[in-house]
C-alpha positions in Angstrom: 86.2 83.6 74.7 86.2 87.1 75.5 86.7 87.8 79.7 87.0 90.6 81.8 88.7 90.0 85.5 89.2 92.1 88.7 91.5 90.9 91.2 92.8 92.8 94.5 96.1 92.9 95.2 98.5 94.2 97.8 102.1 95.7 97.3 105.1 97.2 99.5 105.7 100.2 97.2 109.2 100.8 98.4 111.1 98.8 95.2 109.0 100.7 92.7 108.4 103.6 90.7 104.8 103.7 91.5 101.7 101.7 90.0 101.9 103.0 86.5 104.1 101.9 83.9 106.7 104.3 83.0 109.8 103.7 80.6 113.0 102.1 82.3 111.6 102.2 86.0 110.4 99.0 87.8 106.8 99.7 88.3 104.0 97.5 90.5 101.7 97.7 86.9 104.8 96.6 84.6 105.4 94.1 87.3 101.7 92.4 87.3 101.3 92.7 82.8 104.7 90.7 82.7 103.3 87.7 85.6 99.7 88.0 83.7 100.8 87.9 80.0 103.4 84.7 81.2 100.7 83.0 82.8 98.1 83.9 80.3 100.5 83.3 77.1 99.0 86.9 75.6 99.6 90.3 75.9 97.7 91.8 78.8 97.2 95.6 79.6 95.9 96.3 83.0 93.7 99.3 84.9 94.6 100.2 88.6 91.8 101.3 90.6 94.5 104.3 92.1 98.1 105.1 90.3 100.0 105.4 93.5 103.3 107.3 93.5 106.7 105.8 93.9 106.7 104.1 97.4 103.0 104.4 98.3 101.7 101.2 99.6 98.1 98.6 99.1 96.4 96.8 100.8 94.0 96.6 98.3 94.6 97.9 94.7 91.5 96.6 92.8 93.2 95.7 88.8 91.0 94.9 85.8 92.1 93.2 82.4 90.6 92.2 79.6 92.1 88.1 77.8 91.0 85.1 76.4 92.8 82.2 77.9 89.9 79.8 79.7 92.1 79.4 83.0 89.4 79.7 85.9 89.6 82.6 88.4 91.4 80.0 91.2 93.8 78.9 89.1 95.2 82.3 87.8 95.5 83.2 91.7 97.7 80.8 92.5 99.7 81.4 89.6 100.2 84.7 90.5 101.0 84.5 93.9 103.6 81.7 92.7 105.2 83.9 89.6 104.8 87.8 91.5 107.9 88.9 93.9 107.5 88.6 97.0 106.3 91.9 97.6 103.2 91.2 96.3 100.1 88.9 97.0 96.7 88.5 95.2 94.2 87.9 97.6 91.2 88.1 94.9 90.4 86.8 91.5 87.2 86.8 89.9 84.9 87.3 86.8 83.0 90.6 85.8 80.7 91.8 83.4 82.6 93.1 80.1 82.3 96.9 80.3 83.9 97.6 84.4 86.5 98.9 84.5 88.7 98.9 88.0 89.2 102.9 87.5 86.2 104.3 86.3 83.5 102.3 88.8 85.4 103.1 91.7 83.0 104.4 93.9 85.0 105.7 96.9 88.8 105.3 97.9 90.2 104.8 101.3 93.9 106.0 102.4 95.5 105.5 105.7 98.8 107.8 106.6 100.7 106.2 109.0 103.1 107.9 111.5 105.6 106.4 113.6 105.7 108.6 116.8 108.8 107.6 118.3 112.8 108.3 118.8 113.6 105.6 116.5 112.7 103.5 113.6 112.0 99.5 113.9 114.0 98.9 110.8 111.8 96.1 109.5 109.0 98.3 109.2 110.6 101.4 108.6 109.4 102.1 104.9 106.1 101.7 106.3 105.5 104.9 108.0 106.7 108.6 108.4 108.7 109.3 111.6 107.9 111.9 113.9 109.5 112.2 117.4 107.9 114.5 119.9 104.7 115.5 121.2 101.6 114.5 119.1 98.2 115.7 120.1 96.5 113.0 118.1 93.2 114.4 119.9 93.4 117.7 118.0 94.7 116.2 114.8 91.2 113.9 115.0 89.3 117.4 115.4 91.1 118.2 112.5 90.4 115.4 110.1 87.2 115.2 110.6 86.2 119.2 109.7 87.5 117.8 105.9 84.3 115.4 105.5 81.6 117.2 102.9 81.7 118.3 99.8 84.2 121.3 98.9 86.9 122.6 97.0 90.4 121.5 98.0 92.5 123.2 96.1 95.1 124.9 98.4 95.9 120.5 98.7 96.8 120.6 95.0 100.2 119.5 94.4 102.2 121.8 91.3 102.0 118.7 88.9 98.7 118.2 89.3 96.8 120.1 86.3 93.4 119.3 86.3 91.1 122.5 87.1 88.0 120.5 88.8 89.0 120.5 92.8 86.1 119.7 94.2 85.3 116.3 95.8 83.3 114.8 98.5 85.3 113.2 101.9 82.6 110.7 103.7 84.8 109.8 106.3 88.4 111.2 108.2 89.4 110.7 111.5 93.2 110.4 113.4 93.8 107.6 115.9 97.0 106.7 118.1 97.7 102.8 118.9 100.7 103.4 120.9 103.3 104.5 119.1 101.4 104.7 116.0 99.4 107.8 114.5 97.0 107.2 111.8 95.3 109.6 109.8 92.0 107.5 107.9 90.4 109.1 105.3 87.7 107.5 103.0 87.0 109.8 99.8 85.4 109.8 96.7 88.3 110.9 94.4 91.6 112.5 95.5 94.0 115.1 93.9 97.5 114.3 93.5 99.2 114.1 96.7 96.3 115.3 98.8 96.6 112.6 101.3 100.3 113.1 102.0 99.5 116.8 102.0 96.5 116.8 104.7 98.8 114.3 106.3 101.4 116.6 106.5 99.3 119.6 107.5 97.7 118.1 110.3 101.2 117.7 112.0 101.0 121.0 112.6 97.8 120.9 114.9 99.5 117.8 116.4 102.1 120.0 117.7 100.3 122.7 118.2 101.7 125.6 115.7 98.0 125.4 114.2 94.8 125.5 115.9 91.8 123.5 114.3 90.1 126.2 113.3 93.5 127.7 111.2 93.9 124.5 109.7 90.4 124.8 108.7 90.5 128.2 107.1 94.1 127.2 105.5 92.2 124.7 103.7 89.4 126.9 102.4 91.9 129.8 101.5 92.2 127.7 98.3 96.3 128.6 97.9 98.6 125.6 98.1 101.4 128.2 100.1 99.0 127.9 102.9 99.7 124.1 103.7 102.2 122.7 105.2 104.6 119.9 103.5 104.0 116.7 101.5 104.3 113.4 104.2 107.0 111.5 102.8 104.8 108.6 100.8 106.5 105.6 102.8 103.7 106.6 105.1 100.6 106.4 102.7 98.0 103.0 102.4 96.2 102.5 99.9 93.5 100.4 102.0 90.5 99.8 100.1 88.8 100.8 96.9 84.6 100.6 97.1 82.3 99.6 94.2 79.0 99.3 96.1 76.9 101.7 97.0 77.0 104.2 100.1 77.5 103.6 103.3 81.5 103.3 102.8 82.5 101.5 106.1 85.9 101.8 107.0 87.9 98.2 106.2 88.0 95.5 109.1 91.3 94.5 106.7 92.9 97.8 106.9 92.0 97.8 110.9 94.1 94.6 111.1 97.1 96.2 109.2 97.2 98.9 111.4 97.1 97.0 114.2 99.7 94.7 113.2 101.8 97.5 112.5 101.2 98.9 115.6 102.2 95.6 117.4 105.5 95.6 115.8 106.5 98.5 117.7 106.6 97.1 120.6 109.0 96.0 122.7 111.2 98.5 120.9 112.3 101.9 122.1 108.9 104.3 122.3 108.5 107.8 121.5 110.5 110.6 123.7 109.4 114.6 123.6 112.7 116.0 121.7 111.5 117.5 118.5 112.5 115.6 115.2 111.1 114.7 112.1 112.7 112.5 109.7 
């Protein structure tokens, strides 16, 4: 019997190489085929919803695969969660119809950047964010996000590697929000380019502190040249939150709402944020 399966699974990025599989690195996707094909006693080839860089994290990276062992959806979870590392959990398993494909139905894709505004690190989460010590205006950085949502041409967010020549795509949703010490930058898109995220991410720093105005960042985006931008964010500090198959409205996810706030949580009680200028 022929089956195809989704599942969502969530990953600490910081041990691996990225999602994809790439020769003598330890990747999340090398990681899941050898746990599947063990369990599954065949060889199993996997497609990620998103192939997040080397140290990028999920919440929710939605997998599909195609086998024939009978074991029912339940089963296979629990297996999974018993045979992954402990960086990894499966929080869904279920059947779908033969021809989807995690990748290509993808509807929409939510990322959340998050920014540790603070003196110093909380080493436990440390690989979970980027630091930034000193004044944020998270208020103008919000402005800022949300003058990305439309459709348009971001090319001057291209990262060098990135060849393809179509660089237009539609953002739905964007916005920047502080919980304490914690800056997030939200962003729910219909495709990205490579590095995008970490580059808006990194970009929008400089409205927080004020070397850009809103309306500069805005016209740095439409110039269409990459030199315009600011750096690429460090990709401890990028989510992969949630992936959408369903149709509009994308609604941003009660589960990565949770995580941030978690995060957030975890912050405190430990030394806050102070005005001297740094950035790690």
């Amino acid at each position: 019997m022929h089956r195809t399966i989704s599942m969502k699974i969530a990953y600490r990025g910081t041990a691996y190489s990225g999602w994809q599989i790439q020769p003598h690195r330890e990747t999340v996707q090398g990681t899941v085929n050898r746990a599947l094909s063990k369990i599954l006693q065949e060889a199993v080839r996997t497609v990620g919803s998103s192939r997040t860089d080397a140290g990028v994290h999920a919440r929710a990276q939605c997998v599909s695969f195609s086998c024939h062992n009978p074991i029912p959806a339940e089963s296979l979870q629990r297996a999974l969660n018993y045979v992954l590392p402990h960086d990894m959990h499966v929080f869904e398993v279920q059947e779908r119809d033969a021809l989807f494909s995690a990748r290509y139905h993808a509807r929409a894709k939510q990322y959340s950047f998050c920014i540790f505004n603070r003196a110093e690190l909380e080493p436990m989460t440390a690989d979970l964010g980027w630091r930034v010590a000193g004044g944020l205006n998270d208020q103008d950085m919000d402005l800022g996000a949300k003058t990305l949502v439309g459709t348009r041409c971001f090319r001057a967010l291209q990262a060098a590697a990135d060849k393809r020549t179509e660089t237009v795509t539609t953002i739905y949703a964007a916005r920047v929000r502080r919980l304490n010490d914690l800056v997030v930058f939200d962003v729910i898109g219909r495709n990205f380019l490579y590095h995008m995220v970490r580059n808006l991410a990194g970009s929008l720093i400089k409205v927080g502190v004020a070397e850009w105005t809103v309306a500069e960042f805005e016209d740095r985006i439409n110039s269409g040249e990459r030199t315009q931008m600011a750096m690429t964010a460090p990709a401890a500090g990028l989510h992969l939150i949630e992936v959408f198959y369903g149709a509009r409205p994308f609604l941003w996810s009660e589960s990565g709402d949770a995580f941030v706030k978690w995060l957030s949580d975890s912050l405190l009680g430990t030394q806050s944020r102070d005005l001297s200028s740094s950035i790690d």
